[in-house]
N, C-alpha and C positions, 0 to 999 in steps of 0.2 A: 260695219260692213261684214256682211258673211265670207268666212275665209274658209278656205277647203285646203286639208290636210291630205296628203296619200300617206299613210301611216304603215302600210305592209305590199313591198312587193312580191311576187312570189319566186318559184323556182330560180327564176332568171337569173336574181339577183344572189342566187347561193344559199338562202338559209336553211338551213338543216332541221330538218321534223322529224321529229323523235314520239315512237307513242310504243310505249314497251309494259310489259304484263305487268303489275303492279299488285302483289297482295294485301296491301295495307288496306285492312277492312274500314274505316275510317275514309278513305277516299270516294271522292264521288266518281262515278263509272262516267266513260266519256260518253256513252247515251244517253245520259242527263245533262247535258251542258244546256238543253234548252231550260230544263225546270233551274237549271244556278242559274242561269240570266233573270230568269222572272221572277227569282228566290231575292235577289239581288235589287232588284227593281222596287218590288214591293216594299224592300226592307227602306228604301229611300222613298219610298210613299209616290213612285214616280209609274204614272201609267203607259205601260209599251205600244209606240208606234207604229214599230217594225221589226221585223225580225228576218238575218238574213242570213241562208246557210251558203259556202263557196266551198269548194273543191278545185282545184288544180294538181294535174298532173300526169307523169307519164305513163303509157298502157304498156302491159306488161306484152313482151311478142308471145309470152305462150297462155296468155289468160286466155278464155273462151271468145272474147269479142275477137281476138284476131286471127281465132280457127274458126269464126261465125261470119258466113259472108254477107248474114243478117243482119250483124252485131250493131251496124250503125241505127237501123230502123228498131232495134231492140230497145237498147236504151232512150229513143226516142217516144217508142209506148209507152215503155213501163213508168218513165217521167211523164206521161201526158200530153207530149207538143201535140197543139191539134193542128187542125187541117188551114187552119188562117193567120198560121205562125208565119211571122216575116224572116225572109233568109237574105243572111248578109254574106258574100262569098270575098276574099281578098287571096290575089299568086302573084305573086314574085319570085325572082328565081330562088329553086331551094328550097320555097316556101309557097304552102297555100295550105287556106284554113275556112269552113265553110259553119256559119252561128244559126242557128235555131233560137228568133227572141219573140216569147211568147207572154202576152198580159190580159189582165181581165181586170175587174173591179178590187179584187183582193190578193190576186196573185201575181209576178210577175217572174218571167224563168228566162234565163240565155245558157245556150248548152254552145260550148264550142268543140269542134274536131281538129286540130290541129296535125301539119307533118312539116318534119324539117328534115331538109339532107346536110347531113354534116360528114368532115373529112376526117378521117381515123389518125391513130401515126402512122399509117403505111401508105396512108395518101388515098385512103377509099371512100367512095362516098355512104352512107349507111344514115339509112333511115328512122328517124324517132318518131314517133306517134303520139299527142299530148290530149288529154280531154279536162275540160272548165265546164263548172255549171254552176250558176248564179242563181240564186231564190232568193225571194225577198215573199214578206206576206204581213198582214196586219194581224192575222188569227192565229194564234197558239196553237192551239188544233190543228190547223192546217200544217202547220212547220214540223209538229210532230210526226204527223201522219207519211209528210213527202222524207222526211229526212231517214226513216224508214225505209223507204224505193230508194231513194241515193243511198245507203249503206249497199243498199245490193246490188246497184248498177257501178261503184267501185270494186266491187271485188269480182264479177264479173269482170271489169274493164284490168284489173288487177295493178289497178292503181294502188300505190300505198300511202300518200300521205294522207293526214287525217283534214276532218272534216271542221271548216271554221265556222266561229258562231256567232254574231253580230247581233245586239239588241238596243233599239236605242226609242230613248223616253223623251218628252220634253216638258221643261219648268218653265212655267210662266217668267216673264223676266229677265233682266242681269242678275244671277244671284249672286250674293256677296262670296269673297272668300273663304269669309269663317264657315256659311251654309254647303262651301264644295269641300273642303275640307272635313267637315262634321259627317259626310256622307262619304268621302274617302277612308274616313278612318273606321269608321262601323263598318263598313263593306271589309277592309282589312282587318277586323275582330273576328268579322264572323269568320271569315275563309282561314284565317292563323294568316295570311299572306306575307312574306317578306318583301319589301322595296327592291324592283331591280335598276328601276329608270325613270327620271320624271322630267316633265320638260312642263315651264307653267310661264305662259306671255300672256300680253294680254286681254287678247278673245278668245286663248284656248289653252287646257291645257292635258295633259297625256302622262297617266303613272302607269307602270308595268309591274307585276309583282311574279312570285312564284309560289303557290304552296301545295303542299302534299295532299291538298283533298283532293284534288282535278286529277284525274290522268291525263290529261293530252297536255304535252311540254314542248316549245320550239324552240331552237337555240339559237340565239342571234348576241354576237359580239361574243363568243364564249361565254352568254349568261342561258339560263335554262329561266323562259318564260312562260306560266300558261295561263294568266288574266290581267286585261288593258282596263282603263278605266280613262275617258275624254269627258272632257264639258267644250265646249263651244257654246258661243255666242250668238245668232241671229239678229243682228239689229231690225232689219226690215220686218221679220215677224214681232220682233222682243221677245225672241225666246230663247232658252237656252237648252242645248241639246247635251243631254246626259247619253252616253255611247258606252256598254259592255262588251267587249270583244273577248273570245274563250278558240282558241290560247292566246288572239291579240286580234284587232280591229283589223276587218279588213273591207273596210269601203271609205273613203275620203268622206274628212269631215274637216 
């Protein structure tokens, strides 16, 4: 039975994203995180089915989108939502949040606006501002090209956390142990990767490493992580789903 993992929540849940200058020539610059997932991919002989870029996070109050009284239909261009995108709107008190989820044959994008009123220590209520954009896409090309317009519609928005990368292949089959292993371990040669967290049952299983080529680093439990590595199982297809996540997986598997 196919089992689904939520493997990373974000903000909410506290963990700290760290993405600092790094001049170790030797490291891979964080705007190649899509070429290591395919680098990665390839090296397991596994052809990629998706590819998914996410962003989460807070807008800054002095970035341009919130001296732009455009800023919302801006970042809406410059990502593309067209004109037959579905709008999903949710208010509650304190809260309300309005998504922009747009697909097509190859593409599929949700951009969220989020506001929350929260109370200070002085007992005031004070507004935060949060923006989410989900991309997924079958083309290479294509993920490179958008993740370009999302670099600049964060800094715009003056979000700071960085950008996660999700890639995920599938293997014909259950593959055996020894074949997940064989391909966790080469994957770990080529990056230098150090082990930070494995978790292995038995339809699915989840390592975390850290190494100095990647620059984007997240920190969770006081470890500095910045590549995941899942297999899962599909019984109803028989397949088995190989999952690259840079700095960690972020779509349930």
């Amino acid at each position: 039975m196919y089992l689904k993992r939520l493997f990373i929540i974000f903000v909410y849940c506290g963990l700290l994203i760290c993405a600092g200058n790094v001049m170790n020539k030797d490291r891979l610059e964080s705007q190649n995180n899509i070429d290591t997932v395919q680098q990665i991919m390839q090296g397991a002989e596994v052809k990629i089915d998706k590819i998914e870029l996410q962003v989460w996070g807070q807008i800054n109050e002095e970035s341009k989108y919130t001296e732009d009284r455009h800023g919302y239909n801006y970042i809406k261009s410059e990502l593309g939502v067209s004109q037959k995108c579905a709008i999903v709107r949710k208010e509650k008190e304190k809260f309300k949040s309005i998504s922009f989820v747009d697909k097509n044959k190859h593409e599929a994008l949700k951009i969220t606006f989020e506001e929350n009123i929260i109370q200070t220590e002085n007992n005031k209520d004070c507004k935060k501002s949060y923006l989410g954009i989900q991309y997924s896409t079958n083309n290479v090309e294509m993920a490179r090209k958008f993740k370009e317009k999302l670099e600049k519609v964060i800094i715009y928005a003056g979000v700071k956390e960085q950008i996660g990368t999700t890639c995920v292949g599938n293997i014909p089959g259950d593959i055996s142990r020894q074949k997940m292993k064989q391909i966790i371990e080469n994957t770990r040669l080529k990056l230098r990767g150090k082990k930070v967290e494995e978790i292995i049952e038995d339809e699915y299983a989840s390592i975390s490493y850290f190494t100095s080529k990647i620059e984007n680093v997240i920190m969770v439990n006081g470890n500095a992580i910045n590549y995941n590595l899942a297999f899962t199982y599909n019984e109803e297809k028989d397949i088995t789903h190989y999952i690259v996540g840079i700095p960690l997986i972020y779509q349930e598997y």
